[in-house]
C-alpha positions as CSV (number, residue, x, y, z in Angstrom):
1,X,13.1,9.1,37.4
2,X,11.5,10.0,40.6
3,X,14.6,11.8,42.1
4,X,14.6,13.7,38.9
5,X,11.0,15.1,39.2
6,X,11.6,15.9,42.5
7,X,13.6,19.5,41.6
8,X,10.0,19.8,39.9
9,X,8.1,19.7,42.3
10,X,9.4,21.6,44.7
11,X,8.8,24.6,42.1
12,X,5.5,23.7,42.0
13,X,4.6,23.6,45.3
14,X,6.4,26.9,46.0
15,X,4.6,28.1,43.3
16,X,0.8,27.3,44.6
17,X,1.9,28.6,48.1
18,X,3.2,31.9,46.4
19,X,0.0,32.4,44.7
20,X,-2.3,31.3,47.6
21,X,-0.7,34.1,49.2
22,X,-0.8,36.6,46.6
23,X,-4.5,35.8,46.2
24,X,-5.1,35.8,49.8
25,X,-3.4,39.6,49.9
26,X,-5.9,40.3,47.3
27,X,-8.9,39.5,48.8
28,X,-8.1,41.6,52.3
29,X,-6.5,44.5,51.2
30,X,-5.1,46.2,54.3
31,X,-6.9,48.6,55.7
32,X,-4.3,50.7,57.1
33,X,-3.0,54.3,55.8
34,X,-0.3,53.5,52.8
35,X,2.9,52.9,54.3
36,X,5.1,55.8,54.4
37,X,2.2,58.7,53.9
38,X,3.6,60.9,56.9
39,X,6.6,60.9,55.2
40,X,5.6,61.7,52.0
41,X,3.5,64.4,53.2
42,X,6.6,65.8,55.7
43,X,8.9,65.8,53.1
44,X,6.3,68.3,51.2
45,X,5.9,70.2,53.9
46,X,9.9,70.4,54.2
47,X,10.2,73.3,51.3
48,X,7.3,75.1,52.5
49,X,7.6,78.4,54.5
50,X,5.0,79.4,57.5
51,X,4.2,76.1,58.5
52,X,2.9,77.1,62.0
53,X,-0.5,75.6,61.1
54,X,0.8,73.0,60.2
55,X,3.5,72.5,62.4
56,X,1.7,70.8,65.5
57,X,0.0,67.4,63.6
58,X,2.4,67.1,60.9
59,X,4.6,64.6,62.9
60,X,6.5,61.6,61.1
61,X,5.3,58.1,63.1
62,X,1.8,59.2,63.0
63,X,-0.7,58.5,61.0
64,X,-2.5,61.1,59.0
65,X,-5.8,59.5,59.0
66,X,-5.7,59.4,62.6
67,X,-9.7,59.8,63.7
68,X,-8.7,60.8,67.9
69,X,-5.5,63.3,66.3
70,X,-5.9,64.1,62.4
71,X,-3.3,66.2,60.9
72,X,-4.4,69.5,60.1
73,X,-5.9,69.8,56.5
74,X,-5.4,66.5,56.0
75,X,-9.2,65.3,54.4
76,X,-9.3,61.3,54.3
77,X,-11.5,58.6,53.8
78,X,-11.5,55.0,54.9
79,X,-8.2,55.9,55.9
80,X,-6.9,56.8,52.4
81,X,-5.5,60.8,52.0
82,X,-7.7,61.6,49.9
83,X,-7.6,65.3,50.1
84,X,-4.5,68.5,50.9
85,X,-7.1,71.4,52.3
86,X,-4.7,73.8,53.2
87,X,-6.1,77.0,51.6
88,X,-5.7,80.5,54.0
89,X,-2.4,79.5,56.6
90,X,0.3,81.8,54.9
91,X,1.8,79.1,53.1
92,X,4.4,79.9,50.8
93,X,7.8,78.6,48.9
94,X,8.0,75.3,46.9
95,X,5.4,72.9,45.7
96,X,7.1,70.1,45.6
97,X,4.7,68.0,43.3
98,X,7.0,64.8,42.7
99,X,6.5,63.8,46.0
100,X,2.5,64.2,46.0
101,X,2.8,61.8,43.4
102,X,3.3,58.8,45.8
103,X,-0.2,59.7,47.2
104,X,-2.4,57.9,44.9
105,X,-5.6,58.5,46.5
106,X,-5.3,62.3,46.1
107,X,-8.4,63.6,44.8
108,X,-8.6,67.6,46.0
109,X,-5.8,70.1,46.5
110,X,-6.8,73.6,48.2
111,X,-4.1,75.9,48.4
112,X,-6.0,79.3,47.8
113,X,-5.6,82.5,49.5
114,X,-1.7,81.7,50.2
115,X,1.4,83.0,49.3
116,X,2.9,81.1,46.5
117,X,4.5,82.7,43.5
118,X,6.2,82.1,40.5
119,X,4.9,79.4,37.7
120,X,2.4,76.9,38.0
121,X,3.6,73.9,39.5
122,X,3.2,70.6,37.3
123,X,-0.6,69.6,39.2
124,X,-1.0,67.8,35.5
125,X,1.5,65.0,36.9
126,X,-1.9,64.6,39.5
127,X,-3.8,63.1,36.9
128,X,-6.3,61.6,39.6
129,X,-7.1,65.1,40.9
130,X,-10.7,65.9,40.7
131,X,-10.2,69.5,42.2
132,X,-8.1,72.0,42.0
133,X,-7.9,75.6,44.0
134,X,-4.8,77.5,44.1
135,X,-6.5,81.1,43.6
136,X,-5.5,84.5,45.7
137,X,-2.4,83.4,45.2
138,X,1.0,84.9,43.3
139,X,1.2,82.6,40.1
140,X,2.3,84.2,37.5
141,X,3.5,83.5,33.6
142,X,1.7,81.4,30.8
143,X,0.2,77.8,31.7
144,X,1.3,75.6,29.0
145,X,-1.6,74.9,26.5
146,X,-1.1,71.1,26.8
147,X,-1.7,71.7,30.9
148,X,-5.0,69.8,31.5
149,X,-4.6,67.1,28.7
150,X,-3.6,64.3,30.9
151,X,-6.1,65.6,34.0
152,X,-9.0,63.4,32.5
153,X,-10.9,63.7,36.2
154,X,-10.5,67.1,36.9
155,X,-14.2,69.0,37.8
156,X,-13.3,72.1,39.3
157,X,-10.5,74.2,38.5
158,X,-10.4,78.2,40.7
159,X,-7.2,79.9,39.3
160,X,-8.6,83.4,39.7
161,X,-6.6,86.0,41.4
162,X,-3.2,84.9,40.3
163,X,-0.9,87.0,37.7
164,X,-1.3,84.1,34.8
165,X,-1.2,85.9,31.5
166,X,-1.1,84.2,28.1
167,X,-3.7,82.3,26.2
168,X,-5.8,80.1,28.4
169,X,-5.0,76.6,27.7
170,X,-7.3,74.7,24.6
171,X,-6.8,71.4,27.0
172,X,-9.9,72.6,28.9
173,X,-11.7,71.1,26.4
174,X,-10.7,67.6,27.3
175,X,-11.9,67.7,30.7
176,X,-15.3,66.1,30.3
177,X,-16.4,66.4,34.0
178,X,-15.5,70.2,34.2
179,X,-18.2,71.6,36.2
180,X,-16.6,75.1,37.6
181,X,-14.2,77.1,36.0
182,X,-12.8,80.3,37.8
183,X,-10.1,82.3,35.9
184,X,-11.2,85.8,36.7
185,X,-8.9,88.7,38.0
186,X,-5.9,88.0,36.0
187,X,-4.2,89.0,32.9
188,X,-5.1,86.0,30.2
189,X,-5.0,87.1,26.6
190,X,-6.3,86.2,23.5
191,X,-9.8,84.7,22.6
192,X,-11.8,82.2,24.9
193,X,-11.8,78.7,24.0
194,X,-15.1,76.6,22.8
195,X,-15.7,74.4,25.9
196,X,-18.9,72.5,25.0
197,X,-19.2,70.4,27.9
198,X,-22.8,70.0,29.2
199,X,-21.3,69.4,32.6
200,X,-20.3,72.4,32.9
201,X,-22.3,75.0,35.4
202,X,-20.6,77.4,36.2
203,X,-17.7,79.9,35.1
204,X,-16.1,83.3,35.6
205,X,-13.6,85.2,33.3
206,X,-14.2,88.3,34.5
207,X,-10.9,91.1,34.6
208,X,-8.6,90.1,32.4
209,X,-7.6,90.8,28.9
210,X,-9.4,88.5,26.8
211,X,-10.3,89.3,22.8
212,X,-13.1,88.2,20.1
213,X,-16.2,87.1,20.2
214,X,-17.6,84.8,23.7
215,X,-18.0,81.6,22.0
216,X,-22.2,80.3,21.7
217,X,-21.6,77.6,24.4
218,X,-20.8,80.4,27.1
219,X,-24.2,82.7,25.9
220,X,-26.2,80.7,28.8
221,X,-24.0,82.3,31.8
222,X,-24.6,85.7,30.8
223,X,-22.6,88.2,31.1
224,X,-21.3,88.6,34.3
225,X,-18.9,86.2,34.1
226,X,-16.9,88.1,31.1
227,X,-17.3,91.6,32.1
228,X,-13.9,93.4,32.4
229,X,-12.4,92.7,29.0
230,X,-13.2,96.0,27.3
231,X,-11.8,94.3,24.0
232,X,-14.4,90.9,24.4
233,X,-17.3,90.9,21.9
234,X,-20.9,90.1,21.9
235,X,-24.4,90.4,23.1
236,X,-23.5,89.0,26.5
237,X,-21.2,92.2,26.7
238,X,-23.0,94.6,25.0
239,X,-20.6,95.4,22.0
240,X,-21.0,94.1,19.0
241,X,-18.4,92.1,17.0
242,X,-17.0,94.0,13.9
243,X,-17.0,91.7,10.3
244,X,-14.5,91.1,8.2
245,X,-14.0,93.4,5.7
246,X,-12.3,92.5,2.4
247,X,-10.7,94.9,-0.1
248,X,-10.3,98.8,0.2
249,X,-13.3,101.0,1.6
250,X,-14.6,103.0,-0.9
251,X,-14.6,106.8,-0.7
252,X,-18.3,107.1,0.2
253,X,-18.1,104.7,2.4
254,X,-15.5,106.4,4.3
255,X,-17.2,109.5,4.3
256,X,-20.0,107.8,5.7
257,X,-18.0,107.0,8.9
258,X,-16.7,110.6,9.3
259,X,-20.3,111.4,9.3
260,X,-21.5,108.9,11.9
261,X,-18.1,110.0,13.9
262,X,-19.2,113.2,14.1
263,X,-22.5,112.6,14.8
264,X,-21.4,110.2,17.8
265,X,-19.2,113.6,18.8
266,X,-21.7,115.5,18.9
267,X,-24.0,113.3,20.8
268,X,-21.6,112.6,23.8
269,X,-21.0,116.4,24.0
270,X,-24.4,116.9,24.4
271,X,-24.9,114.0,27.2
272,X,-22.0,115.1,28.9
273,X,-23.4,119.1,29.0
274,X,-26.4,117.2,30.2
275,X,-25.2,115.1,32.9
276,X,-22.9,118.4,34.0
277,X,-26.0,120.3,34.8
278,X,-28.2,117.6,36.4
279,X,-26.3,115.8,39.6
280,X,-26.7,112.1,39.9
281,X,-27.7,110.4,43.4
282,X,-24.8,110.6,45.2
283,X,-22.7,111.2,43.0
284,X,-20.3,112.8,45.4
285,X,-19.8,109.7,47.4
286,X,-16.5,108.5,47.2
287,X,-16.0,105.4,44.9
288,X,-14.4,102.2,46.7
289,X,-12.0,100.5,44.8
290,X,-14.0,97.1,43.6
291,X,-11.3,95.2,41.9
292,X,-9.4,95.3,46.0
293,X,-9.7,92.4,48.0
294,X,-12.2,93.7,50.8
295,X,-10.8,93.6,54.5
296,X,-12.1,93.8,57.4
297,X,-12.5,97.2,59.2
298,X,-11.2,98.2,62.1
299,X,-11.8,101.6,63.6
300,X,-8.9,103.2,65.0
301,X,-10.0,104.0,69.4
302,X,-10.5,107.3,69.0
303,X,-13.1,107.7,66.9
304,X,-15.8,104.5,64.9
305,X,-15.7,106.6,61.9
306,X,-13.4,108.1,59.8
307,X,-12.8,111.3,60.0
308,X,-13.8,111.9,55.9
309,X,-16.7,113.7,55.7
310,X,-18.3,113.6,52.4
311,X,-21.1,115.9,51.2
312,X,-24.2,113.5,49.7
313,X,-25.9,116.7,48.8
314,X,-27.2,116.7,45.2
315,X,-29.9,119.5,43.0
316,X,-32.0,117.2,42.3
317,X,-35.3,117.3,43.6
318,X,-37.6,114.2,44.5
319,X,-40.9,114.2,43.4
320,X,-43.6,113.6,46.3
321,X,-45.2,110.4,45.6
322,X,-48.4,108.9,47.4
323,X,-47.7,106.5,50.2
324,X,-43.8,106.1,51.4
325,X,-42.5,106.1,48.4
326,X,-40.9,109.7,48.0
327,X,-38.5,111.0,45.3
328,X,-37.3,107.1,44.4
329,X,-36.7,106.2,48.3
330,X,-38.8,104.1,49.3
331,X,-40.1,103.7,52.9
332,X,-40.6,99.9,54.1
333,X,-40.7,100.9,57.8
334,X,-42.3,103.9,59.4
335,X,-41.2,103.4,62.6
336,X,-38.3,105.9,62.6
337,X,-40.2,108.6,60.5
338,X,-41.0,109.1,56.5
339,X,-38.1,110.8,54.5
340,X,-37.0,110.8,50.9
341,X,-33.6,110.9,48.8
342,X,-34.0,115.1,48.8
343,X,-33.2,114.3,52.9
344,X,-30.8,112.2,52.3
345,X,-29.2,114.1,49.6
346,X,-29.3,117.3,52.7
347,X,-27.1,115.3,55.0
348,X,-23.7,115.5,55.6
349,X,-22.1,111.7,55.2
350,X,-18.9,109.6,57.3
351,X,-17.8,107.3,55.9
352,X,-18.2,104.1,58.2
353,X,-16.1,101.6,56.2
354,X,-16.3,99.2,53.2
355,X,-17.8,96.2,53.8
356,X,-18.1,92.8,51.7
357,X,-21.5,93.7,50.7
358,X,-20.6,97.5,49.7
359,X,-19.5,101.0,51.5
360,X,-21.4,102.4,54.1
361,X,-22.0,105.8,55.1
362,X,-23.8,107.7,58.2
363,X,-26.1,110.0,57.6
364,X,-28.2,112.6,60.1
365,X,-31.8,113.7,58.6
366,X,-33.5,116.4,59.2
367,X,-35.5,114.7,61.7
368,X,-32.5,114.5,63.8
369,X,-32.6,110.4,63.1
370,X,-29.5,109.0,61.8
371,X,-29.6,106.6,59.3
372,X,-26.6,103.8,58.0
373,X,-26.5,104.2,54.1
374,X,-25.3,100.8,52.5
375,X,-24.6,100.8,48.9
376,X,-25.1,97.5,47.7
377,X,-22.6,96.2,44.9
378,X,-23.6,94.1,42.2
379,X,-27.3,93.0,43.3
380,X,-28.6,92.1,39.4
381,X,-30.4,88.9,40.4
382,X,-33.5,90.4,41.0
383,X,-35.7,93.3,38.7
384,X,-37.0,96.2,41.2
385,X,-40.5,94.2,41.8
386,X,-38.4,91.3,43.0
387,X,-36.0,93.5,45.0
388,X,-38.9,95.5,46.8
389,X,-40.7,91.9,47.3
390,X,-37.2,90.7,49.4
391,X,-36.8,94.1,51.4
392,X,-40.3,94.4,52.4
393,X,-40.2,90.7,53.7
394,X,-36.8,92.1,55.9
395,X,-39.1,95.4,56.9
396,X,-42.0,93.4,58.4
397,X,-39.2,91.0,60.6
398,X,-39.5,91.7,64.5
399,X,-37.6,90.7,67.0
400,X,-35.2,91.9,69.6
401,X,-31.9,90.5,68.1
402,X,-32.8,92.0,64.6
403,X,-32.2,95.3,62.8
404,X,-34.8,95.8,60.0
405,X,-34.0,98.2,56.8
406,X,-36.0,101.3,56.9
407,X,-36.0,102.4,53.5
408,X,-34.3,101.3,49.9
409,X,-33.3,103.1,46.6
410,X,-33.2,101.3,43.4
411,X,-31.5,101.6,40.1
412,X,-30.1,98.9,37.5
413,X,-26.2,100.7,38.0
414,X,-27.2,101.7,42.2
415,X,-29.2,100.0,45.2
416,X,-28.9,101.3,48.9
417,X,-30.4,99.7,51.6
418,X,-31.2,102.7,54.7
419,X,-31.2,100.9,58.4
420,X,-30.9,102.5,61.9
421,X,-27.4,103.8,62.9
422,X,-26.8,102.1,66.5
423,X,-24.2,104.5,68.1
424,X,-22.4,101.8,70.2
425,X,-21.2,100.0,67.1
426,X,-20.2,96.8,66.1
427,X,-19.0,93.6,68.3
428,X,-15.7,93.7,66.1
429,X,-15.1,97.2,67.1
430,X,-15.8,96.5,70.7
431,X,-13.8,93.5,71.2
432,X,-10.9,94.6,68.7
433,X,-10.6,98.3,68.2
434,X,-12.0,100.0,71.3
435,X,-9.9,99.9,74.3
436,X,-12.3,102.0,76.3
437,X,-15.4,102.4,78.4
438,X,-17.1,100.3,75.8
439,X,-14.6,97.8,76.0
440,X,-14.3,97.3,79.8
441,X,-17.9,96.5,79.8
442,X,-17.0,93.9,78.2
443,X,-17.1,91.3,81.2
444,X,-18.0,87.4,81.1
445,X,-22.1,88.1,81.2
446,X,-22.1,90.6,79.3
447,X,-19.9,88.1,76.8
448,X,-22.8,85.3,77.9
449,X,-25.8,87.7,76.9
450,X,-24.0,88.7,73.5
451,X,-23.8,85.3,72.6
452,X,-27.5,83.9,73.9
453,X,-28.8,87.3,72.0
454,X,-26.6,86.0,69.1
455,X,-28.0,82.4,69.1
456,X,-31.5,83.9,69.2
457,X,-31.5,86.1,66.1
458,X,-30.4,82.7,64.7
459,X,-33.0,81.2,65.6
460,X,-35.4,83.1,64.5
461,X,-33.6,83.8,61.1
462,X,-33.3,80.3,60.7
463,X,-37.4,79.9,60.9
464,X,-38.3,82.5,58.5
465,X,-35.6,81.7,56.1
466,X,-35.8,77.6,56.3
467,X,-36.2,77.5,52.2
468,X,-33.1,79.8,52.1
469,X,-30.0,77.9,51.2
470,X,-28.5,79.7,54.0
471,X,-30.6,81.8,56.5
472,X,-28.2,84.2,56.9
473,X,-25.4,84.0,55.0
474,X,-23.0,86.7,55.9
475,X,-22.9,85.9,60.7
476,X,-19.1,88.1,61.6
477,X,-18.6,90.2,64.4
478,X,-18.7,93.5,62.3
479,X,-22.0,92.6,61.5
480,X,-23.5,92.5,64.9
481,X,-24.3,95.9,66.3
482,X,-25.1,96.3,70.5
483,X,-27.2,98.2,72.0
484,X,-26.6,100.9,74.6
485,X,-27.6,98.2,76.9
486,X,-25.2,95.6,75.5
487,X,-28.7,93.6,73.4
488,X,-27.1,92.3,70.2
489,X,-28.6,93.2,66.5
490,X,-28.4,90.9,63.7
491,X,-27.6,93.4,60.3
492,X,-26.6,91.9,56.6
493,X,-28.8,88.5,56.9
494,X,-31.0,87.3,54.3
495,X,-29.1,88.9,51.4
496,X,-28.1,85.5,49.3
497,X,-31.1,85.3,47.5
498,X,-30.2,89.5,46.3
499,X,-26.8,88.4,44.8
500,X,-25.0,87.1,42.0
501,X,-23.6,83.8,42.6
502,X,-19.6,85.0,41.7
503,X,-20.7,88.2,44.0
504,X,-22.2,86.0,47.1
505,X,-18.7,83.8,47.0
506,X,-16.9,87.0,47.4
507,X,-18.8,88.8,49.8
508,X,-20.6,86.4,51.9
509,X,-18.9,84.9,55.1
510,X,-20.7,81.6,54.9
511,X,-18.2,81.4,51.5
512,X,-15.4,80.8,54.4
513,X,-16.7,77.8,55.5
514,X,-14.7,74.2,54.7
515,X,-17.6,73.1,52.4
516,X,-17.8,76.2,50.7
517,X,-13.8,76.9,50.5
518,X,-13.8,73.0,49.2
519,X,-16.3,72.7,47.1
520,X,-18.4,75.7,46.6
521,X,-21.5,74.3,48.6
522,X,-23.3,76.5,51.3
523,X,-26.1,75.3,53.7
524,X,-27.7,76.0,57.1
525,X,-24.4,74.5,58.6
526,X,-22.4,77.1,56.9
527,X,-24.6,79.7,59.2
528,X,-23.7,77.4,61.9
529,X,-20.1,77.7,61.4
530,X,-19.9,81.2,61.5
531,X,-21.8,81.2,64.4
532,X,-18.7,78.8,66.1
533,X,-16.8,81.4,64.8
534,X,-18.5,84.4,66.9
535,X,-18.5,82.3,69.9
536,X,-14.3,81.2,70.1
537,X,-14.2,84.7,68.8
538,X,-15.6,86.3,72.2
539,X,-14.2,83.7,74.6
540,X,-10.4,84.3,73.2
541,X,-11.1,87.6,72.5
542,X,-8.6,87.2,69.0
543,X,-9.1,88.9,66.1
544,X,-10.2,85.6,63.7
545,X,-7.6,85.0,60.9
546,X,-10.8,83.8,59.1
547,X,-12.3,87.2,58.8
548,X,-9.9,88.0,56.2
549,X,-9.0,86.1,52.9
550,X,-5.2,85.8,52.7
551,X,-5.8,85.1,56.5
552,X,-2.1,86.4,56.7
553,X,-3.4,88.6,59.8
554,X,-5.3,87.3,62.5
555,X,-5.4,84.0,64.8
556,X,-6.5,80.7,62.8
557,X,-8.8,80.0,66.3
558,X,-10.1,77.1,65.4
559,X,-7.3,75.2,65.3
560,X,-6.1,77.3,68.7
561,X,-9.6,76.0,70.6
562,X,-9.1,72.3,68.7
563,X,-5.6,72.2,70.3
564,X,-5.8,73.3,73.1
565,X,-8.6,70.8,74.0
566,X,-6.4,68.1,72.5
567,X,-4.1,69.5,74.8
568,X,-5.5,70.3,78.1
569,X,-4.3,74.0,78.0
570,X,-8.1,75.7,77.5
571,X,-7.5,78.3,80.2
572,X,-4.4,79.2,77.9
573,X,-6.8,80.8,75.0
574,X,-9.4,81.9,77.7
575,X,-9.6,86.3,77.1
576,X,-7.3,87.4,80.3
577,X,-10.0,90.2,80.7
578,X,-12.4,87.5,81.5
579,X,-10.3,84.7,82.5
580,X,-10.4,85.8,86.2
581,X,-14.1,85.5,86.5
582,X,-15.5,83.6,89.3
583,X,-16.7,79.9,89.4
584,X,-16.8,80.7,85.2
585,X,-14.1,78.5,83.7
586,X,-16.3,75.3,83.7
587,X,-18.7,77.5,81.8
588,X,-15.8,78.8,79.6
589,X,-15.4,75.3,78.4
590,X,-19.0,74.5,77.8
591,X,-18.9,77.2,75.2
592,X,-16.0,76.6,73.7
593,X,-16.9,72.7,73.1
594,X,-19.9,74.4,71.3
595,X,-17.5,76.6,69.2
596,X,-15.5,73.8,68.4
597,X,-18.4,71.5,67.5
598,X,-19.7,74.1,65.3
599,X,-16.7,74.7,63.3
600,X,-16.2,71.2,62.4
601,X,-14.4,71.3,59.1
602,X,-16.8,67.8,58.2
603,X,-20.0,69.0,56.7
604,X,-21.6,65.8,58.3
605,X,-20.0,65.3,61.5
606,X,-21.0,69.4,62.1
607,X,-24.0,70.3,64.2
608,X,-26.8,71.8,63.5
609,X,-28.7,75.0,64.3
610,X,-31.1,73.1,66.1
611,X,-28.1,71.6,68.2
612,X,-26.1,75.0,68.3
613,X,-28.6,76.7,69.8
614,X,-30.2,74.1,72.5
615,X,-26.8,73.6,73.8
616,X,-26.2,77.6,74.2
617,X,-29.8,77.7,75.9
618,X,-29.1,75.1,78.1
619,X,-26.4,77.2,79.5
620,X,-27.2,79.4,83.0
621,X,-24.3,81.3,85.0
């Protein structure tokens, strides 16, 4: 009896040990990346093309998650990939979603401002993902109305600037986190779904072909974010939605249309006979092109200008006014002289380039001043008593590292801001187009003073606009003029609080930051990323491939100046017009730690202003 139970009992013993084991697994899960992640995420990178940012971390055998060598757009946490941020390297070819699939903590995919094309790829087999950007990209065709039904976590979904046409999807509607919804600047049909979520805060449909009536749920985002589809409906819009007529129109009331018809006729002729014998302000300037991705300009070495000259002359007359307010101009600082529109209208205009913000042109008064005319695009935020209080509070600023607005000029459809025009131009220019004079004085200190001068508008931008979500906002080379004596100016700061929110994402360097590209957030830090930006920007003297938003130009310097750290090669991305500077490359790398340390792609682990700037100070050559 006993030999028979014995068989038994051997199972049974096995049997505890087995789930001792298993229940000991369970209680100390490992802590360790999962097994096989560099694989899985070199095998996705095998079908992509333009790899090069990629190319350097991307290495099977090492871990992804790696805290002293992280792969590059590879966001983790607790050593988990948890996130693909690869959005503005030139990536391109196949999406090869089957193998994402085996990455089960994948919460965000970034893949905006690249190059991929043709369908969408199946993201709905992600069904984790809680964040989706693929927009400035190539994707074009229908996305199946059953897309997001199996995507129960998705929150933010940014398709805009693709080629998708068709109906957008009704499965939008069963995404009850959705908090951000960007489909604008493609060529979606048909009428808008009824997405009642409460969670959702924000959304943009703008430019495409949408039909009907905006649905009552949308009626609190106004009508910005639907503007751009002439055949859309409803107050938000401006056009009202025709009823449904049943059965034939009776003769009167067809004659009754003929009559409003003509009476509509007649009225336009009239406006138009008007408007033909009146000018408008400027009407002469020459439209930019709003619906083209904005680049940055660079002037050709020859000349900061082009060589367009546009007449901003115009017949109508501005009516003197008391104070500095004359003919709808309105002075906020007297310092270079009171004029009007009429003196503006007088001048002859170049055109200096088209900005994020707007065009700007140069203009020469009367007075023999010359002024910088910046058209402001879509600034609706604010009524005129609002935008006079926020221009007036730029006026009054002083300091040595700012440039204040001199006048401004407001209407609902047009808002120019006047400033001094500083005839040495732009740090872009200086480092990137001029290959003169200008550019040979250039040299390490002068490099050094540009970037204290820099650090010290900041500074002082970042005490008078500490409630602002971000103090400046918009921190680039092209928007910091120098002096004849090399003194840097601060110009575009401060305008956040001016724009609309879709408009500040689009114009606003700050919007380049990781945070921002990631999850739409912007804070002080965002400033202090741009300002890492300026500073690897001087000491490699590289055009940044973060200036523009397909980035498909450029030099992705941040991960240059992060490798070459990691790789003991600094004097390799040291400017060769400054790398022969005496007893200077110890200093070199002082600054370019700071750049580094400032363009951290963590939010948290980033510096602050505070930090920024005391390290910079703390600098002496």
């Amino acid at each position: 009896m006993a030999a028979a139970l014995l068989p038994l009992a051997i199972f049974f013993h096995h049997l505890i040990i087995f789930l001792f084991v298993f229940l000991l697994f369970l209680s100390h899960p490992t802590s360790c990346v999962s097994i096989g992640d560099d694989e899985v995420l070199v095998e996705f990178k095998e079908l992509l093309l333009n790899t090069v940012a990629l190319d350097s971390t991307w290495k099977k055998g090492t871990s992804p998650c790696d805290n002293n060598k992280k792969w590059f757009g590879v966001q983790c946490e607790k050593n988990v990939v948890q996130g693909l941020l690869l959005g503005g390297v030139g990536l391109s070819g196949d999406l090869d979603i089957d193998v994402l699939v085996s990455l089960q903590g994948l919460r965000v995919i970034n893949l905006a401002n690249n190059s991929f094309s043709g369908s969408i790829p199946e993201f709905f087999r992600l069904g984790a993902l809680k964040s989706l950007f693929i927009d400035g990209n190539q994707f074009t065709g229908e996305i199946p109305g059953d897309f997001f039904s199996k995507m129960a976590s998705l929150k933010k979904v940014w398709f805009s600037r693709n080629k998708f046409s068709g109906k957008i999807p009704d499965s939008l509607s069963s995404l009850k986190y959705l908090s951000e919804l960007h489909l604008e600047n493609n060529e979606f049909t048909g009428p808008i779904p009824s997405l009642s979520q409460g969670s959702l805060a924000f959304i943009n449909l703008s430019n495409n072909k949408l039909q009907g009536e905006i649905p009552q749920s949308f009626w609190k985002f106004g009508s910005d974010p639907f503007q751009g589809n002439s055949d859309l409906c409803g107050k938000q819009v401006g056009r009202k939605c025709k009823a449904a007529v049943s059965g034939e129109k009776s003769e009167g009331s067809s004659t009754k249309w003929i009559i409003i018809g003509l009476v509509v006729v007649l009225l336009l002729v009239a406006i138009l006979f008007k408007a033909k014998r009146k000018d408008d302000h400027f009407e002469k300037l020459e439209k930019e092109n709003l619906d083209e991705d904005v680049k940055v300009h660079i002037p050709s070495s020859n000349k900061r200008s082009m060589s367009t000259r546009t007449s901003i002359r115009s017949s109508r007359r501005g009516r003197s006014r008391s104070g500095s307010d004359m003919g709808d101009l309105v002075v906020v600082n007297e310092e270079k002289g009171i004029f009007g529109l009429p003196d503006l209208m007088k001048a002859a205009a170049e055109v200096l380039g088209n900005g994020g913000l707007g065009s700007a042109y140069k203009a020469v008064l009367g007075n023999g001043v010359s002024v910088v005319v910046k058209r402001l695009r879509e600034t609706n935020k604010f009524n005129k008593e609002s935008f006079d209080t926020e221009i007036r509070r730029l006026a009054k600023l002083r300091h040595k590292n700012i440039l204040q607005p001199l006048a401004y000029h407001y209407r609902k459809e047009e808002k120019l801001v006047v400033s001094e025009y500083i005839p040495k131009g732009s740090l872009l220019y200086l480092l990137h187009g001029d290959r003169g004079i200008a550019h040979a004085q250039l040299n390490w200190p002068t490099r050094v003073k540009i970037v204290q001068g820099v650090a010290n508008g900041m500074k002082f931008l970042h005490s008078e606009f500490a409630s602002y979500d971000v103090p400046h906002g918009n921190l680039k080379s092209s928007n910091i003029l120098l002096t004849a004596n090399n003194e840097p100016l601060l110009t575009d700061y401060a305008f956040y609080p001016l724009l609309n929110n879709s408009q500040a994402a689009q114009s606003l360097f700050a919007y380049k930051s990781p945070e921002a590209v990631l999850n739409q957030q912007i804070s002080p830090k965002s400033d202090v990323y741009c300002l890492g930006i300026i500073i690897l920007e001087i000491l490699t003297g590289k055009f940044p491939s973060q200036y523009l938003s397909n980035q498909k130009c450029g030099t992705d310097i941040v991960q240059w100046a992060r490798s070459a750290i990691e790789e003991n090669k600094v004097s390799e991305l040291i400017d060769p017009e400054i790398a022969t500077a005496k007893d200077s490359l110890e200093i070199m790398e002082k600054f370019l730690h700071i750049g580094v340390a400032c363009t951290e792609s963590d939010h948290d682990k980033r510096i602050n202003m505070k930090e920024a700037i005391r390290r910079i100070e703390e600098i002496q050559i």
